[in-house]
C-alpha positions as CSV (number, residue, x, y, z in Angstrom):
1,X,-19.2,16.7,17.0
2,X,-21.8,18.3,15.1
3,X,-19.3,20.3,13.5
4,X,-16.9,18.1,11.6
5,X,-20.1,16.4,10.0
6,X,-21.4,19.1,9.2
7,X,-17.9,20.2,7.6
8,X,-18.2,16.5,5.8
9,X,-21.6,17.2,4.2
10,X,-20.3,20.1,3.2
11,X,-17.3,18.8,1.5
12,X,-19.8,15.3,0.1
13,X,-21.8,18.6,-1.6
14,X,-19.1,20.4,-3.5
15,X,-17.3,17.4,-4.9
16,X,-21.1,15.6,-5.8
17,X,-21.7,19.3,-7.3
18,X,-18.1,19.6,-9.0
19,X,-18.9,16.0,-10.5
20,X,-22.2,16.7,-11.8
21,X,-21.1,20.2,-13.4
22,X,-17.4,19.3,-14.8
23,X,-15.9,15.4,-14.1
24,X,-19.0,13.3,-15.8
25,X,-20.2,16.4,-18.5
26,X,-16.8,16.3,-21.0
27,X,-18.5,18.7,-23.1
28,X,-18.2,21.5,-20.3
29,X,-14.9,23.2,-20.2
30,X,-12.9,23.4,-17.1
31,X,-12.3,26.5,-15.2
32,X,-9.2,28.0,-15.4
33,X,-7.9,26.9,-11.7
34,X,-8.6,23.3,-12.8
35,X,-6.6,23.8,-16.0
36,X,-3.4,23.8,-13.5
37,X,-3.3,20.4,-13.1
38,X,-2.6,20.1,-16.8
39,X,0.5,22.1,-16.9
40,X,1.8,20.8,-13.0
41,X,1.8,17.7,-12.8
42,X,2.8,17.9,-9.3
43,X,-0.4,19.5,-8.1
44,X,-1.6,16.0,-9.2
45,X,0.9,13.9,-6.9
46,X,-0.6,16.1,-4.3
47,X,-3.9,15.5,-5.1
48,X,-3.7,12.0,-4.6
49,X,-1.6,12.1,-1.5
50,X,-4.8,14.4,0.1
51,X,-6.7,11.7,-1.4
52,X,-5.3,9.2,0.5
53,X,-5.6,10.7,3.9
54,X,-9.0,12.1,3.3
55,X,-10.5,8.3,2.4
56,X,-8.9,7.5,6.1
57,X,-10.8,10.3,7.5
58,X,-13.9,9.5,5.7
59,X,-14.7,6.7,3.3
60,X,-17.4,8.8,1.1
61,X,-15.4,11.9,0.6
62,X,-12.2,9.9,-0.8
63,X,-14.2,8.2,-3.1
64,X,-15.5,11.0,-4.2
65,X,-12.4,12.9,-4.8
66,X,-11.1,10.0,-6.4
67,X,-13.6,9.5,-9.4
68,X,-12.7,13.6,-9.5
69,X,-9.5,12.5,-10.0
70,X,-9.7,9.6,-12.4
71,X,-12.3,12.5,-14.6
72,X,-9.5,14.6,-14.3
73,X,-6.9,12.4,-15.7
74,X,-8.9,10.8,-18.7
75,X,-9.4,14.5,-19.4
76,X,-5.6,15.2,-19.2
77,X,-5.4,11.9,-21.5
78,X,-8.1,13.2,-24.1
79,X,-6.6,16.4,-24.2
């Protein structure tokens, strides 16, 4: 039991720390493993299929991913 929350509070950290650093800063370029959603969109259908399942598993870490996402895609739109 004390595992899997800790594995959440792990995964609230790197998506609060990956929209701090790159999703809410547009001045700060992306990495070069993020730039792959740009050329496949696929990866991006993926994304928010995990998205879905992960806001079932946890309410917090969905939403999360999914203003990730939505910085993601207003990026893909400004670029």
């Amino acid at each position: 039991m004390n595992i899997i929350l800790f594995i959440r509070y792990i995964i609230i950290g790197f998506l609060s720390a990956y929209l701090l650093i790159y999703g809410l800063r547009p001045s700060v370029p992306y990495p070069e493993t993020i730039l792959e959603f740009y050329e496949n969109f696929w990866l991006l259908l993926l994304l928010i299929i995990i998205n879905f399942y992960l806001y079932l598993w946890d309410k917090k870490i969905g939403l999360l991913l999914c203003l990730s996402i939505i910085a993601l895609i207003f990026d893909m739109i400004m670029i």
